[in-house]
N, C-alpha and C positions, 0 to 999 in steps of 0.2 A: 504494500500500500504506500509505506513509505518513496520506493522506487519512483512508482508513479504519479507523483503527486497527488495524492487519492482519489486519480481519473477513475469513474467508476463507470464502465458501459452499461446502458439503458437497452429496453426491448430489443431493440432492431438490432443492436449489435449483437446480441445473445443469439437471438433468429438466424442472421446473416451468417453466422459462425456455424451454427447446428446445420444451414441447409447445405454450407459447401462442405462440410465434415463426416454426415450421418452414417456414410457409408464406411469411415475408418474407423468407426466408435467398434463394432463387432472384431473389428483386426487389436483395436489396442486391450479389450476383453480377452482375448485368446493370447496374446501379448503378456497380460498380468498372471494367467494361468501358466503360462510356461515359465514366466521369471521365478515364481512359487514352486514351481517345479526341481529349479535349478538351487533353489534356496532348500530343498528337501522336507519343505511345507505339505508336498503329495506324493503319495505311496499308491494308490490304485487299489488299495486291498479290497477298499470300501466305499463305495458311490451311493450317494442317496438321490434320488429323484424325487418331486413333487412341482404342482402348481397353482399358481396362487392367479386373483380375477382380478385386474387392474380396471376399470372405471375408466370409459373411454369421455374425451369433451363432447357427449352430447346428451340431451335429454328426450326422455320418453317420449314427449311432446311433441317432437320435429319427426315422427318416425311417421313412416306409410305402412299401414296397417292392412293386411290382406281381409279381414271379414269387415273390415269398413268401407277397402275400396270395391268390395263384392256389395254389400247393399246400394253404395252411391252408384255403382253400374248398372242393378236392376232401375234402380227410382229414374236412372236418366234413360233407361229402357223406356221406360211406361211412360216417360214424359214425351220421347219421339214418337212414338206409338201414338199420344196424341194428338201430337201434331199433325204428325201424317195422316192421320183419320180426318183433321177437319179439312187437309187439303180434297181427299178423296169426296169431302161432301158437296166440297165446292164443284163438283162437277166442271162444266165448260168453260167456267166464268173465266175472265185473264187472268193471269199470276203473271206479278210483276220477278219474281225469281224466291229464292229460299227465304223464309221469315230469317230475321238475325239473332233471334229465340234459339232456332233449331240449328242454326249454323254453328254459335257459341256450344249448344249442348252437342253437337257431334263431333266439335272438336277437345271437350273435356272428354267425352265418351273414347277417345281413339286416346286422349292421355293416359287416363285410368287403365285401360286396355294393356297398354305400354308399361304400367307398374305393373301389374299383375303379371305379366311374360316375364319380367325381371327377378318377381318373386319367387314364382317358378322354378327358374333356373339358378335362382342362389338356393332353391331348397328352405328358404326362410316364408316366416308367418310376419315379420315384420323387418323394417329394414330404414336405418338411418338419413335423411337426407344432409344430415352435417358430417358425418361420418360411416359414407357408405362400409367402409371395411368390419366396422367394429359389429359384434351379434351380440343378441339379447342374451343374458350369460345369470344364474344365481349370484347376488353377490350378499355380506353381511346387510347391505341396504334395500334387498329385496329383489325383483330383475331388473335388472339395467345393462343399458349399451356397454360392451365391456371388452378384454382380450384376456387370453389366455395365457400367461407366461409362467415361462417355465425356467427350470436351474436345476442344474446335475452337482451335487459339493461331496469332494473328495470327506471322508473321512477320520480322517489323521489328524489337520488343523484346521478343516473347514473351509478350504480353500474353494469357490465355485468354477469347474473346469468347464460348464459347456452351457449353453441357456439358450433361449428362443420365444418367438411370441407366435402367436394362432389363433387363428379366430374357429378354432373346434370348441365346443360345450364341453366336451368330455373330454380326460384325459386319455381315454383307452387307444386311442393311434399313435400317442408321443413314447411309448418308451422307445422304442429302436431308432426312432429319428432323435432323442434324446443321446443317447447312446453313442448313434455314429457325430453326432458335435462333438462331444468329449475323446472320443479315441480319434478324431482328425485331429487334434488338436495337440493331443501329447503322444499318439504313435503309440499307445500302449491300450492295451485291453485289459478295464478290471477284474477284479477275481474275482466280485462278487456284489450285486446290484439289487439295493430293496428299496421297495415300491408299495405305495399303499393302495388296496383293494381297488379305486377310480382307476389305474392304468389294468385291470383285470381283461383281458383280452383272449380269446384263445389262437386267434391267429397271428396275435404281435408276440405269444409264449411261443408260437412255432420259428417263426421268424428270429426268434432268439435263441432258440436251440440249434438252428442252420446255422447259425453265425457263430457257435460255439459260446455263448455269450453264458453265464453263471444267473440266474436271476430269483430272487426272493420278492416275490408277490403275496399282500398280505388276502387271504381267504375269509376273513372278517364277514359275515353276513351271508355265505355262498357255502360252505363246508359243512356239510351235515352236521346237526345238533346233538346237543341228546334225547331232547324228546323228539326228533323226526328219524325213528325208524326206518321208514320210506324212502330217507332221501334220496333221486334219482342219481348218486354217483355212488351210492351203495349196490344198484343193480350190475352183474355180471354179464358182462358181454361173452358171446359162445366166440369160439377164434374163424369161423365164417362170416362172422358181423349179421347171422341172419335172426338171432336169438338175443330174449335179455333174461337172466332167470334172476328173479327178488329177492328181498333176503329171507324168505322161509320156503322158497324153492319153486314158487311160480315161473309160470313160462310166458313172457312177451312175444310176440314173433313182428318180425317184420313186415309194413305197412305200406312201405312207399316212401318218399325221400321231397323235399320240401323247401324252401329258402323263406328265412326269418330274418330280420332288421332293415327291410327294405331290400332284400334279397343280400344282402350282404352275406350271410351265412346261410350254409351249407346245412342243413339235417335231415339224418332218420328218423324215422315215428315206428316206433314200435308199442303194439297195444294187450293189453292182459286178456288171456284166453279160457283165467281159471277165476273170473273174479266171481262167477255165480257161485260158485263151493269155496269162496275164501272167507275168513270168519273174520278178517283182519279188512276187508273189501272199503268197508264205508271212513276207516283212519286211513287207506292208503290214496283217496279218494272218492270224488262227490261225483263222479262221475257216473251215471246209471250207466254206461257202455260200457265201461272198465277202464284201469287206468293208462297212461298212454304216455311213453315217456319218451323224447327228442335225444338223439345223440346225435353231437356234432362231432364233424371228420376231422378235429383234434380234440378230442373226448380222454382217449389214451395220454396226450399228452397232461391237461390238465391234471389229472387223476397221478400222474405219478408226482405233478409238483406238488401235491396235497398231501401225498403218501410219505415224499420226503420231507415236508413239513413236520409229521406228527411224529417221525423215527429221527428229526434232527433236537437232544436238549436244549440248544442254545437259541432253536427257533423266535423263541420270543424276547428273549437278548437283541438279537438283530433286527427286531422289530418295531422295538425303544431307541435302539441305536439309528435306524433310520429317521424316526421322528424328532430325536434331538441334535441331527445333522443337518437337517433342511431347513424345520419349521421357525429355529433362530434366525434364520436368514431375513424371510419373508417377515416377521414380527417384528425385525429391526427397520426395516425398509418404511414399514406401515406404520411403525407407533412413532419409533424413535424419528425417522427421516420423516414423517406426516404423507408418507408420497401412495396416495391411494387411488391417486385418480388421474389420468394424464393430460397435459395441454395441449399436443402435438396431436395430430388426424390423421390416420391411413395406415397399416397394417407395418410398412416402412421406417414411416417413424417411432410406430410404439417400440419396434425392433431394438432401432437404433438408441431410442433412452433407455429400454432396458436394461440394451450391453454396458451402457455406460456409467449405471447405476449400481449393476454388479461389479464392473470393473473397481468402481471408490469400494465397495466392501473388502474387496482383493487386495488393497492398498491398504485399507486398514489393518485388515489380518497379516499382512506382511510387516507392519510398521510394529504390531503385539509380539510377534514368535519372532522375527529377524532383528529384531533390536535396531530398527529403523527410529529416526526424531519428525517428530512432526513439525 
């Protein structure tokens, strides 16, 4: 401050800096992960993944609403409708050309039209007009326009090796894309990667056994209880895939094959063939047909990460240990830094602050363990 005579830049310079920069913000985050690296701040043993919903600049209010602009379409339906009917009653008479009534409503009608195809094809029920990128997301303050960001933090000093932003609801697509950020970054593949129940996937667990990749995903709400007997990943698959037999020795047979989540996923249906003589029928299901239970074509997989869940003791070690890796991260950002919501607009930018937001934690953590001065 000194230096500069306590010239302090105002908006524009702040701006002007961030639009010619945004794109080395991600290079000098990858930057602070390797210097940490070399500082022996990160060992790989241990990666924790999670993410957290940043609050994008826009509000609810500015948004185009798909069952709003479906009623304003029918009412300006009915409204040309009537127009056109009193032309038609006019019979012979002259017409000087189009009322300016109907002209205005068929070019709001061809607008609306135009949102709805947009809707469409983002797959969204609503859709910002201050911040087309950002999507309707859960946040602490209810649903709002928001993004998805993420961070991979080594385990050793807490160092964050890999991070990224997305406008997905869910985290279930980010581990592996999570993943390949951190191992581009330090050239090394961890040993071993926990993740809590929201990245539960079973084609991003396949995708991660192809890759040879170690991963602890927490089972939390999904793994048979104790009071559910039935649960469907207690049923025995025959080694034909044509059979499921229950856990008191009913026989399922095979149904037919099917796609669930908007066809994203692959499944069998297999349905009970002994439920009229099972005395156990109406707790295994409500079903008057009988019960009828989906395996998906990584069913196998999943089922062995659960199996080596419950034959590993330190399972649940590693599972605290994830959440006291990450979640300080995000709770420093948001409480400590206030930074919950962003100013910047487009998918691009939120990117770019984010790298740049984790890169100062990286500094910090470097400046705690490295015997760095502030």
């Amino acid at each position: 401050i000194w230096l500069t005579g306590n010239e302090q830049p105002d908006h524009s310079t702040l701006w002007e800096f961030f639009k010619e920069n945004r794109r080395a913000f991600k290079k000098i985050f990858k930057q602070s992960a390797l210097v940490a690296c070399r500082l022996g701040l990160v060992d790989m043993n241990f990666l924790a993944i999670d993410g957290t919903k940043l609050r994008a600049s826009a509000n609810n209010s500015d948004a185009v609403v798909k069952k709003d602009l479906e009623a304003a379409l029918e009412a300006l339906e009915q409204e040309i409708e009537s127009y056109m009917n009193a032309v038609a009653s006019a019979g012979n008479e002259s017409c000087d050309g189009l009322p300016d009534e109907l002209a205005n409503t068929a070019a709001l009608r061809q607008a609306i039209s135009e949102d709805l195809a947009t809707l469409k094809d983002l797959g969204v029920s609503r859709l910002s007009v201050i911040d087309p990128d950002s999507r309707t997301m859960k946040t602490a303050e209810g649903p709002k326009f928001a993004y998805n960001a993420q961070a991979v933090v080594d385990g050793s000093h807490g160092i964050i090796v890999g991070c990224g932003v997305t406008q997905d609801v869910s985290d279930s697509s980010q581990l592996n894309a999570m993943l390949d950020e951190a191992e581009e970054t330090l050239q090394v593949r961890p040993a071993l990667t926990g993740v809590d129940g929201g990245y539960f996937s079973a084609p991003e667990l396949a995708s991660a056994a192809a890759l040879e990749r170690d991963v602890r995903i927490s089972m939390k709400g999904r793994a048979p209880g104790q009071d559910q007997p039935f649960h469907s990943w207690l049923f025995q698959m025959s080694p034909d895939h044509q059979t499921l037999t229950c856990p008191i020795g009913g026989e399922l047979t095979f149904r037919g094959r099917s796609r669930t989540h908007g066809g994203a996923d692959l499944v069998d249906r297999y349905r009970c063939v002994d439920h009229q003589f099972c005395p156990f029928a109406r707790i295994c299901s409500s079903d008057p047909k009988g019960r009828v239970v989906e395996a998906g074509e990584h069913r196998d997989l999943v089922l062995r990460q659960w199996q080596k869940q419950q034959e590993d003791p330190d399972d649940k070690a590693k599972g605290k240990r994830r959440n006291s890796t990450v979640e300080r991260h995000f709770g420093h950002v948001k409480r400590n830094c206030a930074f919950r919501q962003l100013e910047h607009r487009g998918l691009e930018n939120a990117d770019a602050v984010w790298s740049l937001t984790l890169c100062c934690s990286n500094l910090k953590t470097m400046a705690k363990y490295a015997g760095f001065t502030s």
